[in-house]
GUMIRO-534423 format. One record per residue: residue number from 1; residue in one letter; y, z, x of N, C-alpha, C, O in turn. Coordinates in steps of 0.1 Angstrom, whole numbers. Example, Ala and Ser with C-alpha at 12.3 -4.5 7.8 and 13.67 -1.06 7.14 Angstrom:
+-----+---------+-------+-------+-------+-------+-------+-------+-------+-------+-------+-------+-------+-------+
! num ! residuo !  n_c2 !  n_c3 !  n_c1 ! ca_c2 ! ca_c3 ! ca_c1 !  c_c2 !  c_c3 !  c_c1 !  o_c2 !  o_c3 !  o_c1 !
+-----+---------+-------+-------+-------+-------+-------+-------+-------+-------+-------+-------+-------+-------+
!   1 !       A !   -57 !    78 !   132 !   -45 !    78 !   123 !   -33 !    78 !   132 !   -33 !    85 !   142 !
!   2 !       S !   -22 !    71 !   128 !   -11 !    71 !   137 !     0 !    79 !   129 !    11 !    80 !   134 !
+-----+---------+-------+-------+-------+-------+-------+-------+-------+-------+-------+-------+-------+-------+
# end
This chain:
+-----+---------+-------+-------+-------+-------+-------+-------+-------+-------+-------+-------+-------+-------+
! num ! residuo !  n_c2 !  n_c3 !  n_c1 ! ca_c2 ! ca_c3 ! ca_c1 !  c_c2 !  c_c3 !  c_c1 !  o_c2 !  o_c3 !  o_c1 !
+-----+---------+-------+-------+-------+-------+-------+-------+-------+-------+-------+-------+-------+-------+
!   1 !       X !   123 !    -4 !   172 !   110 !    -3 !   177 !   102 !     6 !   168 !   105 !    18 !   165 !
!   2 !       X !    91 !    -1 !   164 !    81 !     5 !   153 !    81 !    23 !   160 !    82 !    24 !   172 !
!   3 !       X !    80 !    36 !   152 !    72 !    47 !   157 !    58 !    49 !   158 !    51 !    45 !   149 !
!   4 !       X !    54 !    56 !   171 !    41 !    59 !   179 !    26 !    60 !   168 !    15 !    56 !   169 !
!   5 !       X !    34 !    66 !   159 !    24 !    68 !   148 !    18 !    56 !   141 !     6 !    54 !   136 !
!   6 !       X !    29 !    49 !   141 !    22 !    36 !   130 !    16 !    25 !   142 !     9 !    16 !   138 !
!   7 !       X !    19 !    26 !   156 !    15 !    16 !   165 !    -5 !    21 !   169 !   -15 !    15 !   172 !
!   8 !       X !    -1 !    36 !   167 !   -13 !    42 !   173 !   -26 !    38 !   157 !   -37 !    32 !   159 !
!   9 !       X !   -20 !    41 !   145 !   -29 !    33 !   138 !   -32 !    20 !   136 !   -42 !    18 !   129 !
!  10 !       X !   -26 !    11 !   139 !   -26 !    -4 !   137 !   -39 !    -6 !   150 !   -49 !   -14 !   148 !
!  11 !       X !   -37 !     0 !   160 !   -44 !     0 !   169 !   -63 !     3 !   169 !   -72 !    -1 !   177 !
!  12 !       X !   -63 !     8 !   159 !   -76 !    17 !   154 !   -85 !     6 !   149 !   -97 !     3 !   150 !
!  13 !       X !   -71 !    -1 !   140 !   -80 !   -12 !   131 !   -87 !   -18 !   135 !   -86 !   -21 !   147 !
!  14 !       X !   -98 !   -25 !   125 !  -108 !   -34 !   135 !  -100 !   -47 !   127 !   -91 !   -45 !   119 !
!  15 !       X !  -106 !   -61 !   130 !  -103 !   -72 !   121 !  -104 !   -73 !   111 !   -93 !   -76 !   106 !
!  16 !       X !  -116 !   -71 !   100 !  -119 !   -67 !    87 !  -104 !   -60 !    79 !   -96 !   -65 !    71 !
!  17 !       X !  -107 !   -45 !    85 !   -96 !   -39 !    76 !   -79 !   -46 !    81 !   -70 !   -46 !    72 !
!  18 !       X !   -77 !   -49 !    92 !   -61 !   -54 !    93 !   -56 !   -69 !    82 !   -46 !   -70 !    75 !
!  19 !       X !   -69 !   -79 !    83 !   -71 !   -88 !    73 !   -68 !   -82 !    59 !   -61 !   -86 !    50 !
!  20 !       X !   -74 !   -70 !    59 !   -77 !   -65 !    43 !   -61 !   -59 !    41 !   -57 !   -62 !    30 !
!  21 !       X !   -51 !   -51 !    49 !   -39 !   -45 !    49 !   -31 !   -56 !    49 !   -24 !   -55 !    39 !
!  22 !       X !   -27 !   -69 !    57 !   -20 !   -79 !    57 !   -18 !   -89 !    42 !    -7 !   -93 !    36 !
!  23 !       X !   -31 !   -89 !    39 !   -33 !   -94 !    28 !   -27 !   -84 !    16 !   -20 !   -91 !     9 !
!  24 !       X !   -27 !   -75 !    13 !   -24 !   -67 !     8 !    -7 !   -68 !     1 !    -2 !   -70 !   -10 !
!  25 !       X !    -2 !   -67 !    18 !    10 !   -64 !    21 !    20 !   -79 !    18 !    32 !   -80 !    15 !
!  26 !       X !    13 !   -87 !    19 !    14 !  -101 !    15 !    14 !  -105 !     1 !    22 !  -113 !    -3 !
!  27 !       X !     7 !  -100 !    -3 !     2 !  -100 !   -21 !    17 !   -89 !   -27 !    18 !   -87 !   -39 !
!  28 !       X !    25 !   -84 !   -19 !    36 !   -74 !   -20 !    31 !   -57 !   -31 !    37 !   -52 !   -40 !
!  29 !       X !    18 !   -54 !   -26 !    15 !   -46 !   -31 !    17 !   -33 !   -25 !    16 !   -31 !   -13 !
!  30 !       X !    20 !   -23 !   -35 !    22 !    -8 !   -29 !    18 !    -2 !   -24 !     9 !   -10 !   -21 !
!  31 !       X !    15 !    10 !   -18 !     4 !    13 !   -13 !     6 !    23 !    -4 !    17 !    22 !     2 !
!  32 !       X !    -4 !    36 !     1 !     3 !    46 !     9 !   -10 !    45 !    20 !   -21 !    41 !    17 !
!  33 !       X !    -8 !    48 !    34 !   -22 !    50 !    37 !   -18 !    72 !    45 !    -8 !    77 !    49 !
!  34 !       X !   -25 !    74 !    43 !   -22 !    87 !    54 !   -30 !    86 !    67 !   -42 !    82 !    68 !
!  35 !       X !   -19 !    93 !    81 !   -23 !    94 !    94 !   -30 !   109 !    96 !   -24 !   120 !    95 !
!  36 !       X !   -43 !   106 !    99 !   -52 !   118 !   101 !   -47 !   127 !   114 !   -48 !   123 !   125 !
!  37 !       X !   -43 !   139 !   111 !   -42 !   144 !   126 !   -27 !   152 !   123 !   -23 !   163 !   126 !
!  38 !       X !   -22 !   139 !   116 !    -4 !   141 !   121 !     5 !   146 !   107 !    17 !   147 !   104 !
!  39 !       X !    -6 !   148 !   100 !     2 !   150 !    88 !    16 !   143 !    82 !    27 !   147 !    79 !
!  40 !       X !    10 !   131 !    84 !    21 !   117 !    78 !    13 !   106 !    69 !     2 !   102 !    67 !
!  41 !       X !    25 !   102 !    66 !    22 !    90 !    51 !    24 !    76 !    54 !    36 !    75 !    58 !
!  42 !       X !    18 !    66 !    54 !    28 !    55 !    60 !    27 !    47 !    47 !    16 !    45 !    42 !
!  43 !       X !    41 !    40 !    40 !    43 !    40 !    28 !    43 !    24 !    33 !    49 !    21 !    43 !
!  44 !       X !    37 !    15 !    25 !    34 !    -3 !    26 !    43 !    -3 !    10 !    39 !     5 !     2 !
!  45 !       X !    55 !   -14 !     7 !    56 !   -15 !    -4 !    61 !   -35 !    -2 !    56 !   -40 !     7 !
!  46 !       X !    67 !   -40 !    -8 !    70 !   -53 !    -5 !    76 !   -61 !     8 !    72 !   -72 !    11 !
!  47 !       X !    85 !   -56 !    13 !    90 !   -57 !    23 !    96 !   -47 !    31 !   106 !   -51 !    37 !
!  48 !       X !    92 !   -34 !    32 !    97 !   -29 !    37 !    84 !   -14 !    41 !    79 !    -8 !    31 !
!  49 !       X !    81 !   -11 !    53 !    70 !     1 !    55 !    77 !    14 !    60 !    86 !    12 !    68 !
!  50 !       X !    75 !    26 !    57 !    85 !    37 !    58 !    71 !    49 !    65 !    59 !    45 !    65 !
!  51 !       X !    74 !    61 !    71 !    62 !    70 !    74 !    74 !    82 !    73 !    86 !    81 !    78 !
!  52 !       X !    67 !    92 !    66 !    72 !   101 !    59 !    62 !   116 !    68 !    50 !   116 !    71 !
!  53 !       X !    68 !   124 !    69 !    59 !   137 !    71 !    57 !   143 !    66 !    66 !   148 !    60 !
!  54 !       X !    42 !   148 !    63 !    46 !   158 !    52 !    46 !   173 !    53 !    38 !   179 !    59 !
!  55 !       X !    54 !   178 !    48 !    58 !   190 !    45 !    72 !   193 !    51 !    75 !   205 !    54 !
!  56 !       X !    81 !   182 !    53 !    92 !   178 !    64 !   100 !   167 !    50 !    95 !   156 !    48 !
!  57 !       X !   108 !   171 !    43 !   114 !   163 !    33 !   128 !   160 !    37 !   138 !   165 !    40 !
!  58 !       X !   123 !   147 !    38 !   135 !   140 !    40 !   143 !   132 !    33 !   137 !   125 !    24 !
!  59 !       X !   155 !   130 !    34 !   161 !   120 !    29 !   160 !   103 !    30 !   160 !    94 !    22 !
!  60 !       X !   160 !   104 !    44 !   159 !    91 !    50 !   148 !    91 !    59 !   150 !    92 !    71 !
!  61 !       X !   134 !    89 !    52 !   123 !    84 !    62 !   124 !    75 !    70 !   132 !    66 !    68 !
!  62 !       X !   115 !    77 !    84 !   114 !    62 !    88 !   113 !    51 !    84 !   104 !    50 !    76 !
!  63 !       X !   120 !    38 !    88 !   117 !    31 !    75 !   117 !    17 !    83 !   128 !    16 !    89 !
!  64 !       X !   107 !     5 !    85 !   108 !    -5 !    92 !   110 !   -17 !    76 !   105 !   -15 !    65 !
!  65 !       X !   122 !   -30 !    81 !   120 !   -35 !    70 !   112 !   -50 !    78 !   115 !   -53 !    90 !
!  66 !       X !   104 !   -59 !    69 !   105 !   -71 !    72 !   109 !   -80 !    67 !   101 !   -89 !    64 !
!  67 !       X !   120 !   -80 !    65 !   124 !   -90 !    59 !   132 !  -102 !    67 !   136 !  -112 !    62 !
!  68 !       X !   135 !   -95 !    84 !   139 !   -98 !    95 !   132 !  -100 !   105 !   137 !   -96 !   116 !
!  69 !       X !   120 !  -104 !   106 !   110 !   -96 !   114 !   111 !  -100 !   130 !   105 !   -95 !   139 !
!  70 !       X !   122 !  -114 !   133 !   128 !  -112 !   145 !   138 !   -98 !   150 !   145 !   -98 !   160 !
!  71 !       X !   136 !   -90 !   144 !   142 !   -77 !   148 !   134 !   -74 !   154 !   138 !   -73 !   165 !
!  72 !       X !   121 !   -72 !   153 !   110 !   -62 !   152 !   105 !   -63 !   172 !    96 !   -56 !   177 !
+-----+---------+-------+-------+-------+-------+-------+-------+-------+-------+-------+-------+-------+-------+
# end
């Protein structure tokens, strides 16, 4: 199950920008966005989106992949 952080921004989006992130993410482009508030990173790269905290170094960020997306 996705974490609270990345459901609570996906949520914000209007149609415009989710079109413009999908596409993006589609195109398998990199890309970071940051969550305001929470001091986290949410990392978009080809198949796979991760959210990172910052000033909290981790080894193993959260990490959602799709490459299965009947998991999800």
């Amino acid at each position: 199950m996705p974490d609270s952080r990345l459901a609570k921004e996906f949520e914000k989006m209007d149609a415009r920008q989710l079109q413009h992130l999908l596409g993006l993410m589609c195109n398998g482009k990199t890309f970071s966005l940051r969550v305001p508030g929470a001091r986290a990173k949410i990392n978009f790269n080809a198949e796979n989106v991760s959210i990172t905290t910052q000033g909290i170094h981790e080894d193993n960020p959260d990490s959602y992949n799709f490459k299965d997306c009947e998991k999800l």
